[in-house]
N, C-alpha and C positions, 0 to 999 in steps of 0.2 A: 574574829573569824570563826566560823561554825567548821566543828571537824566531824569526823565523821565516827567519833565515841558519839557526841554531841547527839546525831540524828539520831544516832542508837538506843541513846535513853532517851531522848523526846520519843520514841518510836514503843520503845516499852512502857513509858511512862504514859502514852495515850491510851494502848491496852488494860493498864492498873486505872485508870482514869474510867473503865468501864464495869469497873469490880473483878476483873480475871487475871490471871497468871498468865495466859498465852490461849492464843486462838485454837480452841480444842479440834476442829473439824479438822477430818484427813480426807484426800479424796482414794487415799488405797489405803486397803483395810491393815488393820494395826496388825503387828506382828504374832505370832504365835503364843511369843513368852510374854506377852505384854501385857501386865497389871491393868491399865489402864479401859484396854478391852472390855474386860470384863464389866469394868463399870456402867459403861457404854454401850454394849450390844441391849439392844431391845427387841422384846417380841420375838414374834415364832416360835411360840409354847408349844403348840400344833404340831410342827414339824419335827423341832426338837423330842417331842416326844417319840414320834413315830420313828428316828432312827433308834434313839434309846430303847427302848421297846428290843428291838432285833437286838443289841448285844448284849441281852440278858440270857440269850441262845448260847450256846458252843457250836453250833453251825454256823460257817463261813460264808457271811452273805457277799452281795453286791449290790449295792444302792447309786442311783443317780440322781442328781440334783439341777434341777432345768429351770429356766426362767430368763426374762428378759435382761436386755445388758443394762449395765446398772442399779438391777433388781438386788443385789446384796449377797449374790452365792459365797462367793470366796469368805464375805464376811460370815457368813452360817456355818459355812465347811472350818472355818478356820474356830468358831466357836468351839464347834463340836468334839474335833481334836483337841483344846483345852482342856474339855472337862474329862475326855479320855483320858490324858495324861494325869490328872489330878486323881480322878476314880480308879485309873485300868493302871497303875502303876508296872503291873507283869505283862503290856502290851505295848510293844512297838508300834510307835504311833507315827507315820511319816508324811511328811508334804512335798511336792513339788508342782510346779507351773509347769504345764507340757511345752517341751523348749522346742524349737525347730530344726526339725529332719532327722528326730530321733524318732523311731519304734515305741511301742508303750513297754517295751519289758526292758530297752534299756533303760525307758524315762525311769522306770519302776525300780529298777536296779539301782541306779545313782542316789536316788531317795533312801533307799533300806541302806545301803551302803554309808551315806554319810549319818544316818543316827546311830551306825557302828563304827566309832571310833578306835575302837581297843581291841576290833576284829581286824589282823593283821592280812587275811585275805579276802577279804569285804575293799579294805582301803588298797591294795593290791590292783584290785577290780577299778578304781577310779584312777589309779597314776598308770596304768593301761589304757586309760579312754583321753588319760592329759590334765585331766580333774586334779589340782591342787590337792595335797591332804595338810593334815598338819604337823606331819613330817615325811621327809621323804622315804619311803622303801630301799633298801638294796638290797640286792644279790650277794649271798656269802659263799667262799668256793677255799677251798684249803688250797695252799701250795705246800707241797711237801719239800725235805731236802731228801739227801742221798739214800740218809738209811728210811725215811717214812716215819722215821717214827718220834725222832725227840725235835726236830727243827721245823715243824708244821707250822706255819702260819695265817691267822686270817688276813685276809682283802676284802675288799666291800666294791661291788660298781654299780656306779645308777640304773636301775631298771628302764627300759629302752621302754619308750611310747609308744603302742600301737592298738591299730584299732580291735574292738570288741568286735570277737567273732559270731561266737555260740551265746548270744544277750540271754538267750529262752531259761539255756541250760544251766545258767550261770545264777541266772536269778530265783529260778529252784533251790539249786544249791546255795544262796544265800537265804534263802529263805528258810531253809530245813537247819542253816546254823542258827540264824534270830532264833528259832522256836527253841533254840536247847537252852536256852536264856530267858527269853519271855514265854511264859509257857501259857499267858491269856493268848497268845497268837498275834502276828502282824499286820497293821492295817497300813493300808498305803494310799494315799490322798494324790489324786489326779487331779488340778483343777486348769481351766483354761481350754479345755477343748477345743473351744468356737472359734480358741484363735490362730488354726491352721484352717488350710481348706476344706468343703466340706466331704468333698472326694476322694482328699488325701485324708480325712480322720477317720471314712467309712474304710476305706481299706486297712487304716491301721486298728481300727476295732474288730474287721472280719479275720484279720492276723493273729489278734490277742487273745481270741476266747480259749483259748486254751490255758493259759496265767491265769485271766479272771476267772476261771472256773477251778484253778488250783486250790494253794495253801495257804493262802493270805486273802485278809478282807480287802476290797477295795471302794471308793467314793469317788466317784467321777461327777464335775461339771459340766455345764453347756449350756448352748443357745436351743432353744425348744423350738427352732424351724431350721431346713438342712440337715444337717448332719443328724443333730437329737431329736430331730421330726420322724427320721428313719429309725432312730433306735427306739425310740419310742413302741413302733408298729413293726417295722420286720424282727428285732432282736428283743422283742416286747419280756420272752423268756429268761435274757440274759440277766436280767434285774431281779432281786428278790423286792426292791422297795424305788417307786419312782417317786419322787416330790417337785410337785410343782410350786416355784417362788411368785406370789402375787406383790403387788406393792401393799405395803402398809396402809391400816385404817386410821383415821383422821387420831384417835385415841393415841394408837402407837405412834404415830408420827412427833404427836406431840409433848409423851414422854421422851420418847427420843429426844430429844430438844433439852428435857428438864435432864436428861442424864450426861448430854454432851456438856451442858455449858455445868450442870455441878461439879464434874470433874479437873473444873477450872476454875471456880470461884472464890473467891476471896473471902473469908469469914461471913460463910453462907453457904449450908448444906441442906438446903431445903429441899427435898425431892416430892414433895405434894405438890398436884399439876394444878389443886385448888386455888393453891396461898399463891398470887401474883409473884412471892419473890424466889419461886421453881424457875421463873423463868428473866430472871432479870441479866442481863442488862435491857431487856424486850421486853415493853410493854403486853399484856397478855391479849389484846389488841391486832399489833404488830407479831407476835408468836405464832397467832392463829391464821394469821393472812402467809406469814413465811411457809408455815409447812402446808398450805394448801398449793401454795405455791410450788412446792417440792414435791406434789404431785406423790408424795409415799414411797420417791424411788431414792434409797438410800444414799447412791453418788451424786446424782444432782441436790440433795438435800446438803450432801457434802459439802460441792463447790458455790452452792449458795451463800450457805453460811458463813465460808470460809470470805468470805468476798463483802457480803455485808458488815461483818465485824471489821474486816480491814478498814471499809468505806467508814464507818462509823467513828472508829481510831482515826483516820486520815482528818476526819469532822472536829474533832475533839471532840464527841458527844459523849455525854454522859448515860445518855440511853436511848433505845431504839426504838422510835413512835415510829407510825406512820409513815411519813416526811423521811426519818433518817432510813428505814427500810425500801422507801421507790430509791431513793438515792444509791443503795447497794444494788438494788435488785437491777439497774440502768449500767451501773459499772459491770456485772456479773455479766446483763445479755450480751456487751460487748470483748468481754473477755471471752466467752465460750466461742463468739465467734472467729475471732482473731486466733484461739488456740485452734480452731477449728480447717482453717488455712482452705477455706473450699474454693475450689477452681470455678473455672465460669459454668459449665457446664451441674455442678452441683448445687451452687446457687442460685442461680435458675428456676432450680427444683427446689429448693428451699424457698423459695418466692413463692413458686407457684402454690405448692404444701401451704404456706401460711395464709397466700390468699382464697384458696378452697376451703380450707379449715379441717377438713378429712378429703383423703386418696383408699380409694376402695376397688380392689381389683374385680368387685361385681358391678360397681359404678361408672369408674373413667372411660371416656366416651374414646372413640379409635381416635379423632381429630386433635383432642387432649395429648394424647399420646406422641401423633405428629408432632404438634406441638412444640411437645417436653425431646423430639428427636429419636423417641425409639418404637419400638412396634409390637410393643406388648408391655402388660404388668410384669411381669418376669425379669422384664430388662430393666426394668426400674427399681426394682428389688435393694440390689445393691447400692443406689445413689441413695433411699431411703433406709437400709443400714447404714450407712457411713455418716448422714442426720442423725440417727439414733444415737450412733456412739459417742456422737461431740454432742447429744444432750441438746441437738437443737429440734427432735422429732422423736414420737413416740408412738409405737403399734398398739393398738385397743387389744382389748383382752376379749376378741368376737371367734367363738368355732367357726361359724358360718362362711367368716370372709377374710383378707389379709388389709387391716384398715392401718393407716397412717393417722397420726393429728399432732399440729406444730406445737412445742411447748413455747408461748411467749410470753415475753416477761418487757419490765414498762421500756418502749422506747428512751431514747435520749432526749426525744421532744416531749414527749409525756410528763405532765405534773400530778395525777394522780394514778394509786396504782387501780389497772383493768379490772372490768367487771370479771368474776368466775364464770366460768361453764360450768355444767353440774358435774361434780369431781365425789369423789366417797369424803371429800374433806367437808362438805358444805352441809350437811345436816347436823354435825359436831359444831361448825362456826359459828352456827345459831345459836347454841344450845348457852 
């Protein structure tokens, strides 16, 4: 009888069957402290530089970081703050994901706050807001006896929970204690923006300028249409440094690849994208078609991958041709979609998207529109965000115009994989 250790080492033992330790691909970016990152992030010298550059200053900038969903922000920001912390040792370096229905100065607050642990009214500030610390606070109060003076003793009561009044005033004043400490100055990492509404993010950005313009650096994310379409152009000022994320070129895409899977490999540290065995359990064949496939956008590169190598483990293959790559890339279009859970009305539009091949708000005709049941591109915006984020649509990168086009990958009926469109990958695929 097969138990269930059993499937665990057939399970692992199909992975080592592939020359790897464990399937390297994450589909959310590796943690902060994470060694592993490091090895793994690629590309964006460009950009990289251009923050680096500003904190060679002692002037308190403000920088934003825009790009499409799944373009790789969080993994850039998260980079960045690494090597902050490894270079800028005298700089508080903090992170959080803008959480829902807070303000930016308490999101602000609770970040500077938790990388001061041994600031007793920093952690004070969190078991006020309900935030766990890693130990509790309490209230010391003497009670005396008759005469006051020889029977005094302490008591302790748990500090009572409530809500954060004065977040503005508070996070000044944590911030003017960080500085007595780190005296490179505090930088505080905003990422996630886009994922509140864009309404509610404008008013909470037209509330903030006062903080961002204070004593601490700040690095905000976002979607570069809505909410960072406006900051962009009305609050164009409020930024010392804006960066635009593109997707990766076919080059990068494909080191990417030689650095995920060496960070996994089994007596084999080849990183020359030259030598076939940078890329092995993948024929360089198969390598080249995968990341054309990933289109340069680093999540769906992600959950490609992660998905192919399962398929391929599930195969008992020993390596990745062709053949074993349609077979992952079939499992993958069906998983994005099932994670994707779209209702009838969204798939629909996902139908229609893949049988037009581009949706262009200077193109679709009013009858198209009827159609799809709404009465403008405007209204269709959103059904075509919410494609975008399950990675089953992607916006062109056009000033001119707001263009849609379906990412597809081979059917279930499909035995070979589809012809390319002309992608930044295909002039490299030649090569």
């Amino acid at each position: 009888m097969t138990t269930g250790e059993d499937i665990f080492d057939q399970a692992a033992g199909n992975i080592e069957g592939l020359g790897l330790t464990e399937i390297p691909f994450t589909e959310s970016p590796l943690d902060l402290e994470s060694e592993i990152r490091d090895r793994v992030f690629t590309g964006r010298e460009k950009e990289l530089r251009q923050v680096f550059n500003l904190f060679q200053s002692r002037e308190r900038r403000r920088i934003l970081v825009y790009g499409q969903i799944g373009i790789g922000k969080s993994a850039f920001l998260l980079e960045v703050l690494s090597v902050l912390r490894r270079k800028r040792p005298k700089m508080l370096v903090t992170y959080i994901s803008l959480p829902a229905n807070l303000d930016l100065a308490t999101t602000a607050l609770i970040a500077v706050a938790r990388e001061m642990s041994d600031d007793d009214w920093a952690q004070r500030q969190l078991n006020e807001m309900g935030i766990p610390t890693d130990k509790a606070l309490r209230d010391r109060t003497v009670e005396a006896g008759a005469n006051n003076i020889f029977t005094a003793k302490l008591s302790e009561k748990n500090v009572p929970i409530n809500k954060l009044q004065y977040s503005t005033i508070s996070l000044e004043t944590l911030i003017e204690r960080a500085q007595k400490k780190y005296t490179d100055g505090v930088l505080i990492a905003i990422d996630d923006l886009d994922k509140r509404n864009p309404r509610e993010v404008r008013d909470l950005m037209h509330d903030a300028q006062g903080i961002l313009k204070g004593r601490a650096w700040f690095m905000l994310t976002g979607h570069p249409q809505g909410t960072m379409g406006d900051l962009l152009t009305v609050e164009r000022g409020l930024f010392d440094l804006q960066i635009p994320l593109k997707e990766l070129d076919a080059k990068t895409t494909y080191q990417m690849l030689v650095n995920y899977l060496n960070s996994a490999r089994i007596g084999n540290d080849c990183s020359d994208p030259n030598n076939p065995n940078s890329v092995l359990p993948f024929t360089q064949e198969a390598a080249k078609s995968f990341c054309m496939k990933s289109r340069g956008k680093p999540r769906l590169f992600n959950r490609l991958g992660s998905k192919v190598l399962a398929t391929a483990a599930d195969l008992q293959a020993e390596k990745i041709d062709s053949e074993v790559l349609s077979q992952g890339l079939k499992a993958a279009s069906r998983t994005l979609r099932e994670q994707a859970a779209l209702n009838a009305k969204e798939e629909q539009i996902r139908l229609f998207l893949e049988q037009r091949g581009l949706l262009s708000d200077e193109e679709i005709k009013i009858e198209e529109l009827e159609q799809l049941g709404v009465r403008s591109f405007s209204e269709l915006m959103p059904y075509l965000e919410r494609l975008e984020r399950a990675d089953l649509a992607q916006q062109s990168d056009r000033e001119d115009a707001t263009v849609y086009e379906p990412i597809l990958l081979p059917a279930a009926n499909e035995n070979e994989l589809p012809d390319s469109d002309d992608t930044p990958m295909k002039s490299y695929l030649k090569d």
